[in-house]
C-alpha positions in Angstrom: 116.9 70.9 124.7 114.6 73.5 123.3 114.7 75.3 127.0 117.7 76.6 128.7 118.8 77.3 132.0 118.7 80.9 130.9 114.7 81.2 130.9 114.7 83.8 133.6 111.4 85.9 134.6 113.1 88.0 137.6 111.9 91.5 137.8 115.2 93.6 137.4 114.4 95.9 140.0 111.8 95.2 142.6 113.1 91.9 143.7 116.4 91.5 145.9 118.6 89.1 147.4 117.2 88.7 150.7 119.1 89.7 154.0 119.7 88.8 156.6 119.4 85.5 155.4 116.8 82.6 157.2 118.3 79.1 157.4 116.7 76.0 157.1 117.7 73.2 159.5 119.0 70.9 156.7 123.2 70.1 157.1 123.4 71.6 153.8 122.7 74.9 154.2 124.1 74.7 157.5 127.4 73.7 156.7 127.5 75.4 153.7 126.3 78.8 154.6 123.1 79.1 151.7 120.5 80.9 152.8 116.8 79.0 152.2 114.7 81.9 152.3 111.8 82.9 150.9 110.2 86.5 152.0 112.2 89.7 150.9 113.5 91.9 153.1 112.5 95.0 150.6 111.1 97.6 153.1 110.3 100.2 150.3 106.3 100.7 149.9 106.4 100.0 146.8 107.4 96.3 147.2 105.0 95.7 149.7 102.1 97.0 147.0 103.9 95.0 144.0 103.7 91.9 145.9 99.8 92.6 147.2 98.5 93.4 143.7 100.1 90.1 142.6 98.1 88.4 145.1 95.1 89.8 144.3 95.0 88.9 140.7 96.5 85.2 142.0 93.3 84.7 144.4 91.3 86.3 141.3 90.3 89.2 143.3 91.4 91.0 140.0 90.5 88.3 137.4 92.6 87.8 134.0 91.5 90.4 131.6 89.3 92.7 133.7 89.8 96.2 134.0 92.0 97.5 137.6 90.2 100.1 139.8 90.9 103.2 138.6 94.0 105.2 139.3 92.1 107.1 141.6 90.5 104.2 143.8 93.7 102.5 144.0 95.5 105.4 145.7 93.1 105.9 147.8 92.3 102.5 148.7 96.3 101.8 149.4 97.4 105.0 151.1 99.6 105.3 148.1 100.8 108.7 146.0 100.7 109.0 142.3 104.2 108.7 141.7 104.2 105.4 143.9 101.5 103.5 141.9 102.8 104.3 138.9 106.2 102.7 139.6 104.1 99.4 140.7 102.4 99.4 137.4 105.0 99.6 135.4 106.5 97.2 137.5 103.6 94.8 136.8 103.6 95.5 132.8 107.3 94.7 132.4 106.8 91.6 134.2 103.8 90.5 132.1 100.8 90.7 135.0 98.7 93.8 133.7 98.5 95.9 130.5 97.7 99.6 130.0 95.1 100.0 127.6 95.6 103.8 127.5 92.4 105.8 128.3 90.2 102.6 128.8 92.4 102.0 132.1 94.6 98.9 133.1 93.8 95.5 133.1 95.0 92.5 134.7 96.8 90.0 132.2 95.1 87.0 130.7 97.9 85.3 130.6 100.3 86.3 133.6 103.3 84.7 134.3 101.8 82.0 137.4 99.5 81.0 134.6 102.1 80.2 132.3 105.6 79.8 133.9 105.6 75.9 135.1 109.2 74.9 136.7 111.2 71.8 136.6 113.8 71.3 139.3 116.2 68.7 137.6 118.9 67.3 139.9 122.2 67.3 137.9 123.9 70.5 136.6 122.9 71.3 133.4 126.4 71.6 132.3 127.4 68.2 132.6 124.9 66.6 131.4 127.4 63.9 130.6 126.7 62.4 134.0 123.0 62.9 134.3 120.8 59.9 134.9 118.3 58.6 132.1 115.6 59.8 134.2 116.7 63.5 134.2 117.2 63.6 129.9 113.7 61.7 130.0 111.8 64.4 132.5 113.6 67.4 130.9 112.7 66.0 127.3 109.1 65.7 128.0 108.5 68.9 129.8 110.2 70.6 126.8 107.6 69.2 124.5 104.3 68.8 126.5 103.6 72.5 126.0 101.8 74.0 122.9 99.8 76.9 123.8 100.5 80.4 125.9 102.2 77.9 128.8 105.9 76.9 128.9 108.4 75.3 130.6 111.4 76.9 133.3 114.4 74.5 133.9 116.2 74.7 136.9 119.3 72.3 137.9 121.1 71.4 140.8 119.7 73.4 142.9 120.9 71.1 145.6 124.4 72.3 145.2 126.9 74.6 146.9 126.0 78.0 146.4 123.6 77.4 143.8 122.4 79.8 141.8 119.6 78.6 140.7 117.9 77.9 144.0 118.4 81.4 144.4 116.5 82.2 141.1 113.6 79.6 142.2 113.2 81.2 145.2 112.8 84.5 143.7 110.5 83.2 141.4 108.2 81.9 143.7 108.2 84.8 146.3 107.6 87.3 142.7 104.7 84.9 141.8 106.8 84.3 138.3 105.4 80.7 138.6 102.6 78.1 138.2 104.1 75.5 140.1 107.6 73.6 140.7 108.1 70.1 139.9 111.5 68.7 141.5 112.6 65.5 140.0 113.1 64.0 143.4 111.5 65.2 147.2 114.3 68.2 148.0 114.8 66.5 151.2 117.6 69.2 152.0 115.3 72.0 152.1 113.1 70.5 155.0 111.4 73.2 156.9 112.6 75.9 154.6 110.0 79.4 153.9 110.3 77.6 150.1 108.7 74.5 150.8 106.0 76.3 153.5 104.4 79.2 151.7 101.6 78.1 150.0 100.5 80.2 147.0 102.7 78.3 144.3 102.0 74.7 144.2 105.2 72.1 144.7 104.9 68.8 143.2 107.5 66.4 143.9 108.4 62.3 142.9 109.1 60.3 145.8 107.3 57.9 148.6 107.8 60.4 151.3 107.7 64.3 151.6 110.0 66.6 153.0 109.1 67.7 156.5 106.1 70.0 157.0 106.0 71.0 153.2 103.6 71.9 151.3 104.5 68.6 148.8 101.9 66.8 146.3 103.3 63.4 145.7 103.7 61.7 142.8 104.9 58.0 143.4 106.1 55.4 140.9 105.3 51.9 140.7 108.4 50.7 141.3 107.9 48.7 144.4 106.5 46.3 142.2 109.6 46.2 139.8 110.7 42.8 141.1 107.3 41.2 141.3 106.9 41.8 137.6 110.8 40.6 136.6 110.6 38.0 138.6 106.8 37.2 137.1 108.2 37.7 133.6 110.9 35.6 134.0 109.3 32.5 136.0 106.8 32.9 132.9 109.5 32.4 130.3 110.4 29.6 132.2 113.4 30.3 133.3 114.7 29.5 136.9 118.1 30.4 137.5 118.0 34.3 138.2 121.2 37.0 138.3 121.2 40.7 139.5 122.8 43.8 138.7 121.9 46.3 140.8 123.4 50.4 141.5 122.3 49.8 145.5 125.3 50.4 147.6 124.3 48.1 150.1 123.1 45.3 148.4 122.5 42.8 151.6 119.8 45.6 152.5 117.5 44.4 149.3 118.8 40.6 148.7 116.7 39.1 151.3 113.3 40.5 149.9 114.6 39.8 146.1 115.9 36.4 147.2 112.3 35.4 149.0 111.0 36.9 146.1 112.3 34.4 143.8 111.7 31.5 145.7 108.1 32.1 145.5 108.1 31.5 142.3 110.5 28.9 142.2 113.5 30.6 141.3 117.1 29.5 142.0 119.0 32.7 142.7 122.8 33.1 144.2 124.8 35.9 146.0 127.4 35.6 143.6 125.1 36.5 140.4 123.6 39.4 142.4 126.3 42.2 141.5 126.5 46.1 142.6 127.5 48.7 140.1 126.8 52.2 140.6 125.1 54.1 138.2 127.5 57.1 138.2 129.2 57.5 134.9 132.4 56.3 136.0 130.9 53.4 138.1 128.7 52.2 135.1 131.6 50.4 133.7 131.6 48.1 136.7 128.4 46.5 134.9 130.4 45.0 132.4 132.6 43.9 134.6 129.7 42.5 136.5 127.9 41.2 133.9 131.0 39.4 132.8 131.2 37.7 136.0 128.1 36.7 136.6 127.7 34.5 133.3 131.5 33.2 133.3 131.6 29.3 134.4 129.5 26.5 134.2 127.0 27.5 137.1 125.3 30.3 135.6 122.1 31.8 135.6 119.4 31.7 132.3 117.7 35.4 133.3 119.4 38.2 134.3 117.6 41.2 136.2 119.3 45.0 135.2 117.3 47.0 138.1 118.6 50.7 136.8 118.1 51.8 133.0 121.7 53.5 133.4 123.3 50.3 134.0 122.2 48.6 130.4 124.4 49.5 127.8 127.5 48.7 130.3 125.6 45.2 131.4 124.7 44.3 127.3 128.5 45.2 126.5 129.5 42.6 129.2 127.2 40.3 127.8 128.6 40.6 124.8 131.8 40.3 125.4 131.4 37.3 127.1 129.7 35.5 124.3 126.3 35.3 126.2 123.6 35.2 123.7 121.0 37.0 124.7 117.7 35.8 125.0 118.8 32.5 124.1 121.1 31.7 127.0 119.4 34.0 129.3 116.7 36.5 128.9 117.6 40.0 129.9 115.0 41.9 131.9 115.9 45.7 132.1 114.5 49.3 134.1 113.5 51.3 131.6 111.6 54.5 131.6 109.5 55.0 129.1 109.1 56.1 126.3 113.2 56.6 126.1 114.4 53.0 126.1 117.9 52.7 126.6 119.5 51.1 123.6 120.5 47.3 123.3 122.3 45.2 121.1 119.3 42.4 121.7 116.2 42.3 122.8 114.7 43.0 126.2 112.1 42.9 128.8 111.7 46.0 129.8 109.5 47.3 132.8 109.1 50.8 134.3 107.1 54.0 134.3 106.1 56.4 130.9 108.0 59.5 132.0 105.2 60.9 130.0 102.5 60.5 132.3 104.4 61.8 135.0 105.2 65.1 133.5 101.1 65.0 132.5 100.3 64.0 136.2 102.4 67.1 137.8 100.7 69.8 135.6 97.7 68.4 136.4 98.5 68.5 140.3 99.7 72.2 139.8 96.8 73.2 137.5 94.4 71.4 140.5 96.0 73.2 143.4 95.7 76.5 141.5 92.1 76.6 142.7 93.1 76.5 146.3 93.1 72.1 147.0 95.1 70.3 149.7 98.4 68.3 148.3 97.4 65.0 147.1 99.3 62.2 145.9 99.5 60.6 142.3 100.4 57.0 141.2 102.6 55.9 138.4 102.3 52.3 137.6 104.6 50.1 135.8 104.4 49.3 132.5 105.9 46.1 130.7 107.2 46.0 127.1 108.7 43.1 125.3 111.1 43.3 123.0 111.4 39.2 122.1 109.6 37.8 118.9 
């Protein structure tokens, strides 16, 4: 992807690894030892002037591209010598926030970096993207290409891992005001009560149904609650009536009843046996085929078949395939998807799910919104159904 997991905007100096470290309550950081913290531990004057001065210009005390109070003023109103306020200014000119305009004086930015600097937490590591889910390519290639002016995108991934060093590098960001906002591709349950998701000058945006415990988490949920309502629709429309499942849930007897009711509402004949788990790690997505296999062998098999994760597809068509199904004919094939990177197929589909698009869009919108001081809010995704049959 154009942007890199080296996109770094840590000052090289006035910024250090905190300590002692704060823990959150979460088991990972307790069993593992990471420290969750958030405020530096940076005695030194000058940090403590750095970090005001970024305030100021946050709250717009010191709007973008107005001139700074003299040299003069500022050491007086701060206590501070020369020497010491001219190490903070420097500090803030390598780091983007003011510029020095020789005798006309300093002035703040009009682009600094929380006005440009948008971060994406993506789940997986980005060196093995091998085993990332469709969802994380989809997210990290539409942040990637949404921006086109002075604003850009900052990837971070797996920061929910051992000694990550990226959750390190977010949390700097944040406490350095390097950032606009965080999106995380998922709510980072696992930081619950940490100084990360409490502070409240950089806005978090999160997808999910439910935030993490007294953070500070806008909420962007997807439609898919309604995923089986519109399959099952879809398919009860096509007139079909015998319907199959494949499905990554590890527990699949949690879900059945509700999909099972489901179906009978709209007169649908559905079986245990044609309701089939695979997981949708990369190993585990071969057991689709497997599944798939399985579910059409025989005389008694269904004439629609439900694929309820976009990872499982090319496994489940292959399966398909290989057992001589033809597809729509012999049963219609209704697949996750999320839009607008379809998963590819052999034949063609049903396809329901959410355009990643619009919730990329959606969390810049929720950052830029909260920029100006609003409460966390939450923001709805609904599905959308394309069909891929003549």
């Amino acid at each position: 992807m154009p942007c890199s997991k080296n996109a770094n905007f840590l000052p090289n100096k006035t910024v250090r690894a905190a300590g002692p470290p704060s823990f959150s309550n979460s088991p990972h950081s307790r069993l593992q030892g990471i420290p969750i913290y958030m405020n530096s531990t940076d005695p030194s004057k000058r940090t403590q002037i750095l970090s005001s001065f970024k305030q100021r210009m946050r709250a717009g005390k010191w709007a973008a591209g107005s001139r700074l109070p003299t040299r003069t003023q500022l050491v007086k109103t701060f206590k501070l010598s020369p020497m010491t306020l001219q190490l903070v200014i420097d500090d803030l000119i390598r780091e983007g926030f003011v510029e020095s305009r020789g005798r006309e004086g300093t002035f703040a930015s009009a682009a600094p970096p929380f006005t440009r600097n948008y971060a994406f937490v993506i789940n997986g590591l980005s060196e093995e993207r091998h085993t990332w889910l469709h969802f994380w390519r989809a997210l990290e290639a539409e942040a990637a290409k949404l921006f086109e002016d002075t604003r850009q995108p900052v990837f971070f991934y797996g920061i929910d891992k051992p000694l990550s060093a990226d959750l390190t590098r977010l949390a700097r960001d944040i406490e350095s005001h390097q950032l606009a906002g965080v999106f995380f591709s998922s709510v980072p349950g696992f930081l619950a009560n940490a100084p990360l998701l409490l502070q409240k000058h950089t806005p978090l945006v999160a997808v999910g149904s439910k935030a993490a415990s007294s953070s500070q988490l806008s909420l962007i949920k997807l439609g898919t609650d309604r995923f089986f309502d519109d399959a099952l629709s879809e398919i009860a429309a096509a007139g079909r009536r015998r319907v199959g499942l494949i499905t990554p849930w590890e527990d699949p007897r949690q879900h059945l009843p509700e999909f099972f009711e489901k179906a009978r509402q709209r007169g649908l004949e559905t079986h245990p046996r044609w309701c089939q788990y695979a997981p949708h790690s990369v190993g585990g997505r071969r057991w689709a085929a497997n599944a798939a296999q399985s579910i059409v062998s025989g005389s008694d098999q269904p004439d629609a078949l439900i694929i309820y994760d976009d990872n499982l597809i090319e496994s489940t068509m292959a399966g398909l395939q290989a057992a001589g199904c033809s597809v729509p004919a012999q049963c219609l094939v209704v697949a996750h998807t999320n839009f607008p990177w379809p998963v590819a197929s052999p034949y063609p589909l049903i396809r329901i799910g959410v355009d990643v698009q619009k919730i990329v869009r959606a969390a810049v919108a929720e950052i830029d919104r909260r920029q100006h001081g609003a409460a966390p809010q939450e923001t709805r995704i609904p599905l959308q159904t394309v069909s891929e049959i003549a």
